[in-house]
N, C-alpha and C positions, 0 to 999 in steps of 0.2 A: 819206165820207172816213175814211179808217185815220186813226189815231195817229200823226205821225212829227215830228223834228227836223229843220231846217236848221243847217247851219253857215256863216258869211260873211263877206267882210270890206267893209269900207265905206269909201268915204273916202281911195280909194289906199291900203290897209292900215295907212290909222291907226284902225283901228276893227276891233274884233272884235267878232261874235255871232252868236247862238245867238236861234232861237223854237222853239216845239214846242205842238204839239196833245196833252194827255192825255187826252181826254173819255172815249174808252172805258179807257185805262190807269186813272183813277181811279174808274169806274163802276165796274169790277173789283171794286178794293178796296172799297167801297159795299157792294155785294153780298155779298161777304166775312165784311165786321165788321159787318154792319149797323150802318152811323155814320148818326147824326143830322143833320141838316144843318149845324149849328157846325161841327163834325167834321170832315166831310167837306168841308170848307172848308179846314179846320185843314190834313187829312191830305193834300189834294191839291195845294196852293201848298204846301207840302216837296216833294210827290214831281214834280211839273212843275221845280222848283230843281232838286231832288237830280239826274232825269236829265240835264239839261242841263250842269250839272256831272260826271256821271259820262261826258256824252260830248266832255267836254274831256280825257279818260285814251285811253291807246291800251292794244291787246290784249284781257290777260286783265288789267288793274286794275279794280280797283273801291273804290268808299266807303260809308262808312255816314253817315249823319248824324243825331244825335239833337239833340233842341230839348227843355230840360225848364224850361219858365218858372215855374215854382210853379203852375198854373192849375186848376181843377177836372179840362182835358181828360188831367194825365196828361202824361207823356215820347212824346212822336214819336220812332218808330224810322223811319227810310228806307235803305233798300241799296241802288245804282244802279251801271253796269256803263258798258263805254267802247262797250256791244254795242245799248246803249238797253231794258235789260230793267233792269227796276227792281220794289220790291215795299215796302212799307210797314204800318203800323199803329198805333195810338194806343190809350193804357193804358185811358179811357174813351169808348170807341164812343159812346154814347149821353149823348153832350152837346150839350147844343143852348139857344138861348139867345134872346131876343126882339133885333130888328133893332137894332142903333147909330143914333146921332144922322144918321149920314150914309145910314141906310135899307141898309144891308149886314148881313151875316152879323157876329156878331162875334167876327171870330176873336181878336183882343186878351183878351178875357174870358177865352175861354175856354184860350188856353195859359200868358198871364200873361205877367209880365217881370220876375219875380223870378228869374232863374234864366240860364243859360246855350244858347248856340249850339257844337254840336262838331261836327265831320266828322274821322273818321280813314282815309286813305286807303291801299290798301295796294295797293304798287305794285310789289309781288313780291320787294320787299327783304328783308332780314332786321328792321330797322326798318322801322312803321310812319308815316306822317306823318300828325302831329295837329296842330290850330288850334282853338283854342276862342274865343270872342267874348260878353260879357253881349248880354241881350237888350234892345233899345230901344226897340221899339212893340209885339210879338208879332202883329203882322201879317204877318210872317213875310218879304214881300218888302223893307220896309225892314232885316229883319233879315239875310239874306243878305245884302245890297248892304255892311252895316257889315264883315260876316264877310270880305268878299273886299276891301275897303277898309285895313284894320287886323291881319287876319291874312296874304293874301297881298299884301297889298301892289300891288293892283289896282285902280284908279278905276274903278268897276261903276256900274251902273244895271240892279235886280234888279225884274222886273214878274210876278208871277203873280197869276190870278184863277179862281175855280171859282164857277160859278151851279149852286144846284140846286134842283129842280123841287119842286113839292107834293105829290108821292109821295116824298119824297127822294131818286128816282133822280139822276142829275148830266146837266143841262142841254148845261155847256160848260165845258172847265176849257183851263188852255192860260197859256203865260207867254213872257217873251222876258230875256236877259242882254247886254247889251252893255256892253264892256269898250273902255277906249282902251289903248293902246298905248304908250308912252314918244314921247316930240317929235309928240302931237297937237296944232294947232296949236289956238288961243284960239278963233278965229274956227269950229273945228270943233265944241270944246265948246259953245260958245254955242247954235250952230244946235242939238245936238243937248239941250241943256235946256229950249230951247223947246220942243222937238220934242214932247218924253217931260212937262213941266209940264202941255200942253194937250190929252195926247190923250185920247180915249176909254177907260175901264177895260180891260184888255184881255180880262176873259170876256166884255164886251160884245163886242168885236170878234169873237172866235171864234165867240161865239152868232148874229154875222151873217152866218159862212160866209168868216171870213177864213180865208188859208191860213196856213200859218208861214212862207210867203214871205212874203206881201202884208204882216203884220204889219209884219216888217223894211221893209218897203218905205213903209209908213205909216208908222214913227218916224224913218228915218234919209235916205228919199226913194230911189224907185226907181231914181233917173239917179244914184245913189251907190254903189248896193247890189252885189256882185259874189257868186254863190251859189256854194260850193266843194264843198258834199257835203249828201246827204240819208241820215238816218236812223231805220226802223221802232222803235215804240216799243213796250214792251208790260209787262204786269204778268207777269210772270215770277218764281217761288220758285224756289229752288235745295234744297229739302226732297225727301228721300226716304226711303222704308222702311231701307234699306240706313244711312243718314245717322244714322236715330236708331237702330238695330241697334247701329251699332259705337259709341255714345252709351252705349247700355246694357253692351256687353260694358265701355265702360271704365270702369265701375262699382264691377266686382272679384267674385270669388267670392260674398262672405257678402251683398252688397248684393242681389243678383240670388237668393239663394236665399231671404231675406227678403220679397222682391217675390212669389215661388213658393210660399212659403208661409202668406202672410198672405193675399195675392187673387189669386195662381191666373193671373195675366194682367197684361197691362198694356197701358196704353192713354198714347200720345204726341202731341202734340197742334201743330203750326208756331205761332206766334204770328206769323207774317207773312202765312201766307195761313187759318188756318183748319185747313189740314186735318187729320184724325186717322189717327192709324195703331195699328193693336192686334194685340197678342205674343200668343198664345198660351201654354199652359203649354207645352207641346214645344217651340217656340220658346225659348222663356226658358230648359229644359231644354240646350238644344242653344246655347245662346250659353254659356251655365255650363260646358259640358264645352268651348268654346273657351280661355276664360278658363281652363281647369284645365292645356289643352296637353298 
């Protein structure tokens, strides 16, 4: 099974959500940063949030979301698209931590809660839209749920979960968002707090081969559930040689002839997926005489 989201509404449209499968979108990034299992705990409940959230935008929108708790892991970066291409990464890869009381990862340790929840969404405006939220468990699913509660103003119920394996590769990662609507009734929330109090974690469920339907269909009941659109997920950069080219040209002359004379080259590096990209001296030569015009 690929990677993908559902979008749905429940409940005669008092109910909106969203599940999604990331297991290879976060093995990606695993492979990437070489994350530790903490980590890549950490990194994958942001980026299962983040895209589900980025596919509540239309078009060409996107957001970023960083989470910086005070933790040993470092600031989480996430970028996600309304297209379901998302990409991620955290300051310390290589964090990793012995199991919590409750025999899980512990992602709490390791991003903290000293610190803040931001997403700034840019929605092709001239302003950007930001919401920022403190962090309150750094478990990261109750921390989105606060962020869409207090910033936008949305009664949420945020579920992500990432298992991963004794080689650190990733198991099963995968989350669900469901949101209510304005005049849901009592009797709907009720059903659905039982729903979501009693169920199964949800990387267990995707470890057993749930779909991002069936999820939905496990927390909100399948005679509820109405499925409106499916979307492919994927760990997707937006990094190119070109990208950091015109990076370097806007440097300025003396910057760029300093680089040319000191090492002869230069070497660029994405912090979101990894990859490197290297200037040549003739390169650097020839981005200088752009810069000269």
């Amino acid at each position: 099974m690929s990677d993908y989201l559902v979008k749905a509404l429940a409940f005669e449209g008092q109910v909106r959500a969203y599940a999604v499968r990331t297991t290879d979108t976060v093995s990606e990034a695993q492979k990437r940063h070489q994350t530790w299992p903490t980590a890549s705990a950490a990194l994958g409940r942001a980026m299962s949030a983040s895209v589900m959230l980025g596919a509540m935008l239309k078009g060409e929108n996107k957001l970023t979301v960083k989470i910086d708790g005070g933790g040993p892991i470092g600031v989480i970066l996430v970028d996600s698209n309304a297209k379901g291409q998302v990409r991620g990464y955290v300051t310390n890869p290589q964090t990793h931590f012995d199991l919590n009381q409750h025999g899980k990862l512990d992602v709490a340790r390791a991003v903290g809660t000293n610190g803040n929840l931001s997403i700034v969404k840019d929605l092709g405006l001239r302003e950007h839209f930001s919401g920022q939220t403190e962090l309150i468990s750094g478990e990261l699913g109750e921390d989105f749920t606060y962020y869409l509660v207090s910033s936008e103003q949305v009664p949420s119920a945020v579920g992500v979960g990432v298992l991963v394996n004794p080689d650190n590769s990733i198991l099963a990662s995968g989350g669900f968002i469901i949101q209510l609507m304005p005049g849901t009734s009592e009797e709907t929330i009720t059903v659905i707090e039982e729903k979501i109090n009693n169920m199964t974690p949800v990387s267990k469920l995707i470890e057993k081969g749930l779909t991002p339907e069936e999820l939905l269909n496990e927390i909100l009941g399948a005679e509820n559930v109405k499925f409106l659109e499916t979307l492919p997920v994927e760990f997707k950069c937006q990094c190119s040689k070109e990208r950091f080219e015109r990076a370097i040209i806007s440097l300025g002359e003396q910057e760029i002839t300093e680089i040319i004379e000191e090492d002869g080259q230069a070497e660029a590096m994405c912090h979101f997926c990894n990859s490197s990209y290297k200037f040549s001296k003739e390169e650097l030569e020839s981005m200088r005489e752009q810069v000269k015009g």
